[in-house]
C-alpha positions, -999 to +999 in steps of 0.1 A: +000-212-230+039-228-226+052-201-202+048-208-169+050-182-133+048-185-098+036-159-076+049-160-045+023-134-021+023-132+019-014-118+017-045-127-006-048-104-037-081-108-042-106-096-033-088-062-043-093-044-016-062-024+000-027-012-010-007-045-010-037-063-022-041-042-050-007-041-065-007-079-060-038-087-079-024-060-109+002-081-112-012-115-108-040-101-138-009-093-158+003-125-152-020-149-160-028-134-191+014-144-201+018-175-184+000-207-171+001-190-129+007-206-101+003-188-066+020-194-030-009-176-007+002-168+030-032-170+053-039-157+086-054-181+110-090-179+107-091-159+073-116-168+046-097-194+022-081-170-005-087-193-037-122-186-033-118-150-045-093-159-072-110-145-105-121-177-127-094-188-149-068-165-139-045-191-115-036-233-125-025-240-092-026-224-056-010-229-024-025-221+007+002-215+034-015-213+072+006-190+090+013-198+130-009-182+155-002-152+173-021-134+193-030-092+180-034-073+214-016-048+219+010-066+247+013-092+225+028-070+197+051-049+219+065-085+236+068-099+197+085-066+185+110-069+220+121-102+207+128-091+176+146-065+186+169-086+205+173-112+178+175-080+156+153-095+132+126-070+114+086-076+120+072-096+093+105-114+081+102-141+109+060-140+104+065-157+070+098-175+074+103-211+079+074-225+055+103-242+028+090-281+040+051-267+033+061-254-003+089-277-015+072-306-029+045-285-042+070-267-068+076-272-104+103-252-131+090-221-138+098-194-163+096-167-138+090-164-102+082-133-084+080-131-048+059-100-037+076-080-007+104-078+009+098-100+036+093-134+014+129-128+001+143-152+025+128-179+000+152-168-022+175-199-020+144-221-025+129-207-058+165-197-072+169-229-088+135-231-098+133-204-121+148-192-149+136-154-140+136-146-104+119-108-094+109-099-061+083-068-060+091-041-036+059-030-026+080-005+002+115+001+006+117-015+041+148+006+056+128+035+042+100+027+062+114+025+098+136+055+092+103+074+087+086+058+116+115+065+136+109+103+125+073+110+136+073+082+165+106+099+189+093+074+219+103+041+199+131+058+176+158+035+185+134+005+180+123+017+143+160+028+137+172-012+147+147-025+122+158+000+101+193-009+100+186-044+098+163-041+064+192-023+049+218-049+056+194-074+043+182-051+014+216-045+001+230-086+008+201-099-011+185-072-038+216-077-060+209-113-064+175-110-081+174-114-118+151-080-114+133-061-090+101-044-094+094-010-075+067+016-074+087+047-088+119+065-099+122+078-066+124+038-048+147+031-077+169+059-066+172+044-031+180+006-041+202+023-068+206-010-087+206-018-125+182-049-121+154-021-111+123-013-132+097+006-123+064-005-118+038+020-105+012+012-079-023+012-096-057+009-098-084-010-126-098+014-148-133+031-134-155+057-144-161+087-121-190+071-102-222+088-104-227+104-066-237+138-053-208+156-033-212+162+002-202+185+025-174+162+036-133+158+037-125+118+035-095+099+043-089+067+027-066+033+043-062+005+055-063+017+095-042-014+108-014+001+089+008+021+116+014+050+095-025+054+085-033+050+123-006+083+126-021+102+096-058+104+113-042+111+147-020+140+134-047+156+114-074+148+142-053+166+170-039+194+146-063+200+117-100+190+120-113+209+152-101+243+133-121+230+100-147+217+122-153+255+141-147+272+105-169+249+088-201+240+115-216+217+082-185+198+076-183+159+077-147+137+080-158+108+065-122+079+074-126+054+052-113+018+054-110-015+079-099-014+111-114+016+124-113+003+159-079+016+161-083+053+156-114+057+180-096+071+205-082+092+186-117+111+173-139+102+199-141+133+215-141+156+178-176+161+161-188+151+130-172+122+119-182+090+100-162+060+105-176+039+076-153+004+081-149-013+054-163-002+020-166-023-009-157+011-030-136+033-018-136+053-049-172+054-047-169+064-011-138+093-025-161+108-050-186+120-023-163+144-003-150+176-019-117+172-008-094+141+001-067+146+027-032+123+029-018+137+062+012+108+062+039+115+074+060+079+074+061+051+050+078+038+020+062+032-016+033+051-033-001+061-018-029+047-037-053+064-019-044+092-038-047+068-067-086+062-056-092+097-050-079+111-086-098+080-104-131+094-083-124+128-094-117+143-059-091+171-052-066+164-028-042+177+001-013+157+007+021+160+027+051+158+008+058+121+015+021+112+014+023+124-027+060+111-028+072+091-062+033+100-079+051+130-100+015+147-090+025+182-101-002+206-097-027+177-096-019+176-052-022+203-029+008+197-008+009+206+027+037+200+060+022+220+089-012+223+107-018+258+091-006+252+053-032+216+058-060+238+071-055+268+045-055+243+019-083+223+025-105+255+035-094+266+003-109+242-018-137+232+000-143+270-009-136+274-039-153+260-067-133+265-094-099+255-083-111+224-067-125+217-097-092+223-118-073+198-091-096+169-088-097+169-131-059+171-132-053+141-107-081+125-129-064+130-162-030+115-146-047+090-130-058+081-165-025+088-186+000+066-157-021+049-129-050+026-145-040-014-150-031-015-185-007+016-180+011+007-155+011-033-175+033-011-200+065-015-183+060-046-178+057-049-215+086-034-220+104-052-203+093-086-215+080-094-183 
């Protein structure tokens, strides 16, 4: 294997588990099948060393970068997002800035370098000269997301709208420079509206539909650290579920994923529902509800929760944006307000038959667009 890559990722791809983590580890399986890989890994203090989940064989060389403490309370965040807003600097660009002494001396001449989000771009000047292919992979369109947060969040509008602003200026000073960029779907390629853009959709490895029994349930599926998940279960908690839960006395809302801690307030006081934490199989967990609900309402990229729930052969609701850049079709329910979310749920939680006909459409796309080796296809395609 001549070829060489570096893969330049602010949080461990493996193990797999997550949206960012997922897409990473996609790529960084596509890569070391091409090229002799070398990673940069970002680590948060006190987080398990990330070469230990590295799949054997897959990575030459890897870098662990310890990231400065900071404390997570919730005072800490709003003082740390304050300063920012001051310096007019966006959250996570000054997190993972500021490492060039750490990584310098470690590098060698690569093929192709990719940096993986936004925020490791200002390493741009560092690996330029290092590589004779230089992509960065766009997991979100960061301007994108702040506008949205600004939308559903009206308290700190002008603080997501200043971060907003800021990841534009930076987004269009530094995207042109990239030899290519990789984003999730035609619709991000629309927005950064360059000709260095390919797209590269979110996916997942290719599973069969596990072997469950289906429950009398309604799931919801992320990562519940992430702001706009934390907003998704409050939304449909305080507008949604208690009308399913007085319709439907037997009904469960299983909300899947880490972090849990964060949304307890916000369902403490509903009935029936199962915070599992942290699964090792979320589409295991998918394929035991009857329905899936993606009540988001800000973000940038693709969901793959919906991803998980078409591969487990689960119908699902969605908002507009929630389903955004997936070209779902008829394989999503879409939904905006508390009644159209209830009436579709209700709906197929009813009705056999065109539950049925949803969850075996999103699987069949699932299959055709959103599995490893067909999402690797562009990558092919482009000689990556």
């Amino acid at each position: 294997m001549s070829k060489t890559a570096l893969l330049v990722c602010p949080e461990a791809p493996f193990p797999a588990v997550g949206g960012g983590a997922l897409r990473t580890a996609s790529l960084a399986t596509y890569l070391g099948q091409k090229y002799a890989l070398d990673l940069v890994v970002f680590r948060e203090p006190g987080a398990p060393d990330p070469r230990l989940a590295l799949p054997v064989g897959l990575v030459q060389r890897a870098l662990v970068i310890d990231l400065r403490a900071h404390r997570k309370d919730n005072l800490s965040k709003v003082l740390r997002n304050a300063s920012r807003y001051l310096r007019n600097i966006p959250p996570h660009e000054d997190r993972f800035q500021g490492y060039e002494a750490a990584i310098k001396p470690w590098l060698q001449d690569y093929d192709l370098v990719c940096l993986e989000h936004f925020w490791t771009t200002t390493y741009f000047d560092l690996l330029r000269p290092r590589a004779k292919r230089l992509l960065c992979d766009l997991h979100n369109i960061e301007s994108v997301f702040y506008t949205t947060r600004a939308e559903v969040e009206p308290t700190l509008a002008p603080v997501w709208r200043r971060f907003a602003a800021a990841n534009l200026a930076r987004e269009r000073e530094r995207l042109p420079r990239f030899d290519q960029l990789l984003v999730t779907s035609a619709t991000d390629a629309a927005r950064v509206n360059l000709p260095n853009t390919i797209i590269y959709p979110n996916a997942i490895p290719l599973v069969g539909v596990p072997d469950v029994t289906k429950e009398p349930a309604i799931a919801f599926s992320g990562n519940l650290e992430f702001p706009p998940n934390r907003d998704a279960v409050a939304w449909f908690a305080r507008e949604v579920w208690p009308r399913l839960a007085r319709e439907f006395p037997a009904l469960e809302w299983h909300i899947i994923g880490k972090g849990e801690r964060f949304v307890q307030d916000s369902v403490a006081h509903l009935p029936r529902i199962v915070l599992t934490g942290p699964v090792d199989d979320a589409v295991r967990e998918l394929a035991r509800a009857q329905v899936a609900v993606v009540p988001v309402r800000s973000g940038s990229g693709t969901r793959l929760k919906i991803l998980e729930a078409w591969a487990a052969r689960t119908a699902v609701v969605s908002t507009p944006l929630g389903a955004e850049g997936l070209g779902a079709g008829d394989a999503v329910r879409l939904a905006t307000t508390t009644d159209e979310f209830f009436d579709a749920v209700a709906h197929l939680f009813t009705t056999n038959f065109d539950r049925e006909r949803v969850a075996e459409r999103g699987r069949g796309l699932y299959l055709q667009r959103f599995t490893w080796p067909a999402a690797w296809c562009s990558l092919e395609s482009n000689e990556i």
